[in-house]
KOLVOLUM-588039 format. One record per residue: x, y, z of N, C-alpha, C in turn. Coordinates in steps of 0.05 Angstrom, whole numbers, plus 5000, padded with zeros to 4 digits. Example, Ala and Ser with C-alpha at 12.3 -4.5 7.8 and 13.67 -1.06 7.14 Angstrom:
BEGIN
526448865156524649105156526449345156;525749555142527349795143525850015157;
***
This chain:
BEGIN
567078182737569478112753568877912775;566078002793566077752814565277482796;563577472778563377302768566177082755;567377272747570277152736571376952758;570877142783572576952807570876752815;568076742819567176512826567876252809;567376432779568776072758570875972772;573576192773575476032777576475922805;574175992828574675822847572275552842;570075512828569975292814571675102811;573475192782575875082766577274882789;578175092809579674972834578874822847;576174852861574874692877574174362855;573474372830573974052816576073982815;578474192802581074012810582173882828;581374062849581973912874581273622878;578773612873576973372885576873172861;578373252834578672982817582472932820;583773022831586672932836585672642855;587372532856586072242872588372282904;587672092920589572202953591672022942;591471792925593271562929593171472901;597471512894596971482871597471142857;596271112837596370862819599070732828;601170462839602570352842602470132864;604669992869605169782892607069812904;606769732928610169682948610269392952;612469282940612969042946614168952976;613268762983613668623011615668393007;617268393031618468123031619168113069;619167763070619967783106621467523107;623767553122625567423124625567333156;626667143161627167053209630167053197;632067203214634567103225634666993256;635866833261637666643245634966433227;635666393208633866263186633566053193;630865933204630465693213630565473191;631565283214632165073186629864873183;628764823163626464673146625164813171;625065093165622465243185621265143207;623165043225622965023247623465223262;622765323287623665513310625065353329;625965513347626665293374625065523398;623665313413622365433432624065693454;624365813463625766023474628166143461;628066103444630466263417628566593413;631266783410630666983407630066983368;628767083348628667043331628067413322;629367493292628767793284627267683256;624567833256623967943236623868083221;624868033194626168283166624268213157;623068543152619968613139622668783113;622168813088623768923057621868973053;622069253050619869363020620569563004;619469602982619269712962617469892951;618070162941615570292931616070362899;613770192892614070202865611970392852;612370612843609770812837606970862861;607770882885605970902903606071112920;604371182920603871572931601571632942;602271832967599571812978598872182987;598272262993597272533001596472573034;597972643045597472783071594772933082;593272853101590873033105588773033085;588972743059586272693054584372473058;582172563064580072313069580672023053;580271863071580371563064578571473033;576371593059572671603036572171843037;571171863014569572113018566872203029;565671823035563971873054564171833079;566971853096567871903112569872093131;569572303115571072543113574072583140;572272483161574072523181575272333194;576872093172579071913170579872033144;583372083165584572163139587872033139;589072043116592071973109594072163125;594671973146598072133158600072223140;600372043111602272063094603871863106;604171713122605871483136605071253134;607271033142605670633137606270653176;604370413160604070233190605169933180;607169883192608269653193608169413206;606169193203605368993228606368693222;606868703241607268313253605368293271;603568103248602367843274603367483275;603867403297604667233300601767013310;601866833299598766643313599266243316;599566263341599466023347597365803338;598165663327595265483327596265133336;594765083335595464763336593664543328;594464303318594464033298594563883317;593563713309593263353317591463143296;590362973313589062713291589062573311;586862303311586462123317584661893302;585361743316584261363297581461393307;579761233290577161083297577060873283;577160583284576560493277578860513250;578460423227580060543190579960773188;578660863204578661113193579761413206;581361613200581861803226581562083213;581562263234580862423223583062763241;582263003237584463193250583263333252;583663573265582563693283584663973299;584064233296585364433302584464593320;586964793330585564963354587865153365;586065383367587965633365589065733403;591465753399593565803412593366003425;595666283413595266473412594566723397;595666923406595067173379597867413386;598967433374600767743382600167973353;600368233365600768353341602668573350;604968593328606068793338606469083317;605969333315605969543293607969763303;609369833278611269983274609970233257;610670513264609970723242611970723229;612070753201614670813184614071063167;616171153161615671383137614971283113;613271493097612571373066615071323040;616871073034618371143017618771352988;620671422984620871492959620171352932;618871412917618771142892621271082884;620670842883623870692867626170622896;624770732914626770562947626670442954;627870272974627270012984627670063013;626470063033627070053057626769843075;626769773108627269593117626469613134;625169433165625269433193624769273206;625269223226625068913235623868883261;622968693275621868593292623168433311;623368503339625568233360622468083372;623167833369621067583380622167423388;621867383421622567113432620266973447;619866633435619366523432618866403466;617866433481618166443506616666253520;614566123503612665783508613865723488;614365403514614265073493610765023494;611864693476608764563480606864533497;608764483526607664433551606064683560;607764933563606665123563603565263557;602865123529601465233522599064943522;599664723539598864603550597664323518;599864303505599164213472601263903481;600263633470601763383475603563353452;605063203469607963093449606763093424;604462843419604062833388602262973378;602163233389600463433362602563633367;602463883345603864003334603264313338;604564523334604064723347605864863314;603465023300604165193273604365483289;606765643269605966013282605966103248;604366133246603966383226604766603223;606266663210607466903216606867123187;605267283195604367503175605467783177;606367923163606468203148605868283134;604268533149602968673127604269113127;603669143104603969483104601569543105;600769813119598169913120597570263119;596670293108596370613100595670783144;597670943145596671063166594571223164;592171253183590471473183590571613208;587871783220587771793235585371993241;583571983262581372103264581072413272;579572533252580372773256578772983285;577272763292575872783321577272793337;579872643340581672623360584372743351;585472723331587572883319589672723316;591772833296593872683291595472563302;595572623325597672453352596472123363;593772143353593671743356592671703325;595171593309593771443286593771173299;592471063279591970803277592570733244;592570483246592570333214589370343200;590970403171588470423153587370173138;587370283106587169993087588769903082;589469603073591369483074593269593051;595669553050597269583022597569263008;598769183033600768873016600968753037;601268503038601968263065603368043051;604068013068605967683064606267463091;606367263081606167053111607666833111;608566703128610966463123609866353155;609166003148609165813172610665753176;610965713209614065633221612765433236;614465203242613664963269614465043297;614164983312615065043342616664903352;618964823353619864573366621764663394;622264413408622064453434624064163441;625464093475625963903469624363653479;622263723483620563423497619663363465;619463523437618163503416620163313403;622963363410625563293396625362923415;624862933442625962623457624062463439;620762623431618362413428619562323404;620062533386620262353357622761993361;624362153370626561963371626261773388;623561803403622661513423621061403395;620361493377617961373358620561273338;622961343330624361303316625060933331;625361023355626960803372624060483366;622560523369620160353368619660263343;619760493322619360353296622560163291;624660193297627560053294626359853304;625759833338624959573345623159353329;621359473311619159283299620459253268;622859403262622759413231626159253231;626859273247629359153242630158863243;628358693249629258473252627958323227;626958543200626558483173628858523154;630558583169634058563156634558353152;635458263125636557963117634057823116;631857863104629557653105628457723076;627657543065626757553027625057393033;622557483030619757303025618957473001;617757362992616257462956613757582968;613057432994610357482991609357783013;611557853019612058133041613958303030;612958513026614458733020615758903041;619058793041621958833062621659103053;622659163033624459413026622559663036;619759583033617859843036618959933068;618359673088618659833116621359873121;622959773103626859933112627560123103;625160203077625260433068623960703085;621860573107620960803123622260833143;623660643151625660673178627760893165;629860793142631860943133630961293130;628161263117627461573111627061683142;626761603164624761683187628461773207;630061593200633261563204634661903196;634061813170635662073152634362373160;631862413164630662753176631762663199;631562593213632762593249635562723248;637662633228639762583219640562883221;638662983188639463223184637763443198;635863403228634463573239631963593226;631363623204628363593206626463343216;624663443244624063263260621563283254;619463433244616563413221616963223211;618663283189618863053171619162773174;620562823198620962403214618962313226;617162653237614962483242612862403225;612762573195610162523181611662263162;614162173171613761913155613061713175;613761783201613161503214610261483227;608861693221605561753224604761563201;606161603179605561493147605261103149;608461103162607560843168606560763189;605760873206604060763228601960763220;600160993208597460953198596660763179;599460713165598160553129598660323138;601460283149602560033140604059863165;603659983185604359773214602859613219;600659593216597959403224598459133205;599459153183600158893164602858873171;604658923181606958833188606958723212;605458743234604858643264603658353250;602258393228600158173233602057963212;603358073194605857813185607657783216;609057953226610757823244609457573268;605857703273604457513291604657263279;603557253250603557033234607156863235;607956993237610756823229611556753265;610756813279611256873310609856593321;607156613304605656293304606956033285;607556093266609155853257610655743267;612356033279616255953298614755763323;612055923337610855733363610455373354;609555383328608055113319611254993314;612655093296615254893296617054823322;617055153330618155013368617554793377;614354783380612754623389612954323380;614454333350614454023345617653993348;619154173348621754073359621654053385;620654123400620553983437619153723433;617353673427616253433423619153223405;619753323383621853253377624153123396;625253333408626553293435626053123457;623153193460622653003483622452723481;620852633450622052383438624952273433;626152463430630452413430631152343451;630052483475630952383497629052133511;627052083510626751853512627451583511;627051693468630051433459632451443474;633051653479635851693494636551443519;633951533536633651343560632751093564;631751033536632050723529634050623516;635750883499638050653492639750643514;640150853533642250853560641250553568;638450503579637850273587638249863579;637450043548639349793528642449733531;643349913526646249993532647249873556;645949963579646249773607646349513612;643149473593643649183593645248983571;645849153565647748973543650048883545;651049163567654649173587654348913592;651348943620650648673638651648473623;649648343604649548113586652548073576;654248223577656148203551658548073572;658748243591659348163623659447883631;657047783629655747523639656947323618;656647473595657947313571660347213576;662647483581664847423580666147253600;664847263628664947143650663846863641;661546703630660946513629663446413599;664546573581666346533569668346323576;669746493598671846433613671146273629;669046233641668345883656668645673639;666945783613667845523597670345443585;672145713580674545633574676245513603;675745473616677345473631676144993639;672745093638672844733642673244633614;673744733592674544613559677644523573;678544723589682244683596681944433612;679944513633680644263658679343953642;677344013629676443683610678243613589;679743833586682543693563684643563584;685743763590687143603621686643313636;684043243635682743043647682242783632;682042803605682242723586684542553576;687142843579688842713572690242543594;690042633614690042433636689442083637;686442123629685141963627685741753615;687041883580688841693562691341623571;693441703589695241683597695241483614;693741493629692941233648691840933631;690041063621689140693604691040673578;693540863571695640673556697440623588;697840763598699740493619699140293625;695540313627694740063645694939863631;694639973594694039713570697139653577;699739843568702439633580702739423605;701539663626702239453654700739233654;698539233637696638963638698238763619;699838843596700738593579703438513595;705638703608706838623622706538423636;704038443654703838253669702338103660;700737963632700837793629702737603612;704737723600707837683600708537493606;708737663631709637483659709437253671;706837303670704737013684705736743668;705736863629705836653619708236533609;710336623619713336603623713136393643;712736563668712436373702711236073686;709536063677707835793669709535603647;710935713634712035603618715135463629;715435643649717735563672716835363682;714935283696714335173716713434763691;712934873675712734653655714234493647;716634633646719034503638719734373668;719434463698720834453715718934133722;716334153716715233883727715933653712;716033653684716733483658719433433657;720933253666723933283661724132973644;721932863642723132613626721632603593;721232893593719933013562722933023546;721833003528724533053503724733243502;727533503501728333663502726533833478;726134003480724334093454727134253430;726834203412728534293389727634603386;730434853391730135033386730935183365;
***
């Protein structure tokens, strides 16, 4: 008879210890931010909730048994531990030379844990997290152009608790399941910088509007302005900046150096239209001076014109004068020799009176 009972507290004592604490299954995780940041952005001092969803799919655990068994006194509450950690980190980059490179560095750390009860299999339960966001960039002492990531992780975790100290301080055990989602930090000195970089690239890219050279590719940099345009547009401000990082790094350095180049031609043709100019007006001031003298001359002309027409008048006048007088004088000269020879022919007859009458 005693023997009978020792077997069957045997029997019991292996059963016991081959049942397992935790049975074969998963709890699915999911985590959601309301209000749902858009293209996962935050905004710096926004209150934000975290929805931790889960699920127990065949997962079971046993109250009051050891973790390990070579640890006897950590054991299962039968409860989760529910955690958010949140972790700041932050991004940048800089040039050397062609070449650049980036460089990271950690922020902060929060963690926050919830006890939950163990679901039923096949339930889905829920709980959430309030987080406000309470540093900007400045704050955390990070520049306009580097970037500030939060990581945001959830995990479920088996409650235990030490049996040295007793059930009233668990702590979290082994993990179950986690999940994580990066969010950006934005802020508004993050929001003025982009749109000062938006404003700068316009300045250098816009006055390639209306210009067709074969040998420069237009469309590429109106295509980075328009893309850098359109995230600003629709709020994602990452995105406007990793295009206009894109073209600053790749492709601004050959567009400075066509516009220098064309900046030096416009100088060299300037340069020969003032020269141009300055020769126009030169001629200018020699034909004014030709011009002057030509009034003069033309002047002198017309004036010495009119002297001459005027002694052509007085030598015709004088002229005809001239003839007017020597035909009178040729009459008054035959008149009076006429005369004379009349008188003489008078005076012939008057001495001769014993001449023969002459037959008329």
């Amino acid at each position: 008879m005693r023997t009978r009972r020792l077997l069957i507290i045997l029997i019991l004592a292996l059963t016991v210890h081959s049942v397992p604490c935790v049975s074969a299954g998963e709890m699915d995780l999911s985590l959601s931010v309301s209000p749902e940041p858009v293209y996962d952005q935050v905004m710096a001092y926004e209150l934000y909730i975290f929805n931790l969803t889960y699920m127990n799919i065949g997962l079971n655990v046993m109250p009051d048994q050891p973790v390990d068994p070579a640890e006897e006194h950590i054991k299962y509450t039968g409860k989760l531990v529910a955690v958010l950690e949140l972790t700041w980190k932050g991004h940048g980059s800089y040039d050397f030379g062609d070449a650049s490179t980036g460089y990271n560095f950690n922020l902060e750390q929060v963690q926050m844990n919830q006890s939950l009860s163990f679901p039923l299999n096949g339930t889905e339960s829920w709980t959430t997290f309030n987080v406000t966001l309470s540093k900007d960039a400045f704050d955390f002492g990070v520049k306009p152009y580097e970037e500030i990531e939060i990581e945001a992780e959830a995990g479920l975790y088996y409650e235990v608790f030490n049996t040295s100290v007793g059930a009233l301080d668990p702590f979290k055990g082994p993990l179950i399941t986690k999940v994580s989602r990066d969010l950006m930090l934005l802020d508004d000195t993050k929001i003025s910088y982009v749109e000062g970089k938006f404003e700068e690239m316009a300045e250098e890219v816009s006055p390639l509007v209306g210009i067709n050279n074969a040998d420069f590719n237009v469309s590429r940099f109106l295509g980075y302005l328009d893309a850098v345009n359109m995230s600003i547009t629709i709020g994602d401000y990452f995105e406007a900046l990793e295009s206009y990082e894109d073209y600053d790094e790749k492709h601004r350095a050959s567009l400075i150096f066509w516009l220098t180049k064309g900046t030096n031609e416009s100088i060299t043709k300037s340069s020969i239209i003032i020269s141009l100019e300055i020769e126009l007006e030169m001629l200018t001031v020699e034909f004014d001076v030709l011009e002057n003298k030509y009034l003069s001359l033309s002047s002198t002309y017309q004036r010495r014109q009119a002297e001459l027409e005027a002694a052509k008048q007085n030598l015709s006048t004088a002229i005809t004068a001239v003839f007017l007088t020597a035909v009178l004088m040729f009459f008054a000269g035959r008149w009076s020799v006429s005369r004379k020879t009349y008188e003489q022919d008078t005076d012939i007859e008057e001495v001769s009176p014993d001449a023969e009458p002459s037959i008329r």
